[in-house]
C-alpha positions as CSV (number, residue, x, y, z in Angstrom):
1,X,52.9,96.9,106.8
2,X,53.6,100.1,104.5
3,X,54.5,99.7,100.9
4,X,58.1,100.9,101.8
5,X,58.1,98.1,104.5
6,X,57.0,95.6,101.1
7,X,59.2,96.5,98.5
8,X,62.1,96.8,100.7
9,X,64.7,94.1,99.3
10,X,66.3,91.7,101.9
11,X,69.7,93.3,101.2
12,X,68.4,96.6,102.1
13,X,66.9,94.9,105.3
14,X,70.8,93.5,105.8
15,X,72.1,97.0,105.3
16,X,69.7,98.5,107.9
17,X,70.6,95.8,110.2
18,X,74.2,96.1,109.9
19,X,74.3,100.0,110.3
20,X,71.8,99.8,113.6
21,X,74.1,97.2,115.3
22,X,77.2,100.1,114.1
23,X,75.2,102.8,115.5
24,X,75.5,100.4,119.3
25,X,79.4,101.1,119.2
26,X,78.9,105.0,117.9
27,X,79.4,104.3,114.2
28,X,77.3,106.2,111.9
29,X,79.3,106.6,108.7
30,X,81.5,104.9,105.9
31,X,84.6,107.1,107.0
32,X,84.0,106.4,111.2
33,X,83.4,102.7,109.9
34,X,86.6,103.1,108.4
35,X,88.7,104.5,110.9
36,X,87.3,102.4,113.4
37,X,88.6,99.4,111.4
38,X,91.9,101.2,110.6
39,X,92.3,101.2,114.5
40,X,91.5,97.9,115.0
41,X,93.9,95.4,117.2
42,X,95.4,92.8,114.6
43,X,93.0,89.5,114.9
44,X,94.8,86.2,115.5
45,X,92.9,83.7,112.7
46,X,95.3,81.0,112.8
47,X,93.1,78.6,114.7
48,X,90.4,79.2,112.2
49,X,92.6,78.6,109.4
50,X,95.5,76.4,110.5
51,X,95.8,72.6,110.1
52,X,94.3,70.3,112.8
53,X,97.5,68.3,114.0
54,X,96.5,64.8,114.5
55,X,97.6,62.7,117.5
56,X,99.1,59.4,117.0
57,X,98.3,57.4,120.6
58,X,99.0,53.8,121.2
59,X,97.9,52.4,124.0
């Protein structure tokens, strides 16, 4: 392991990461990053963050 390899922090590691699994959909800088998020299709949370509706059943 070289001494870059050792003194690299996990962040860093995260960054790299992050920026390898970018470069897979041809993203290799802040401003493609983003535009690509600027072109994005709106993302439907609501199930994520809505209430779970309880059911009331009587046999």
């Amino acid at each position: 392991m070289s001494t870059e390899t050792k003194n690299k922090s996990p962040m860093d590691a995260q960054h790299e990461k992050i920026w390898k699994a970018l470069a897979k959909y041809g993203i290799y800088t802040e401003e493609q990053l983003n535009e690509a998020i600027k072109n994005m299709k709106p993302l439907n949370i609501g199930c994520m963050v809505s209430p779970v509706r309880v059911r009331n059943e009587v046999s």
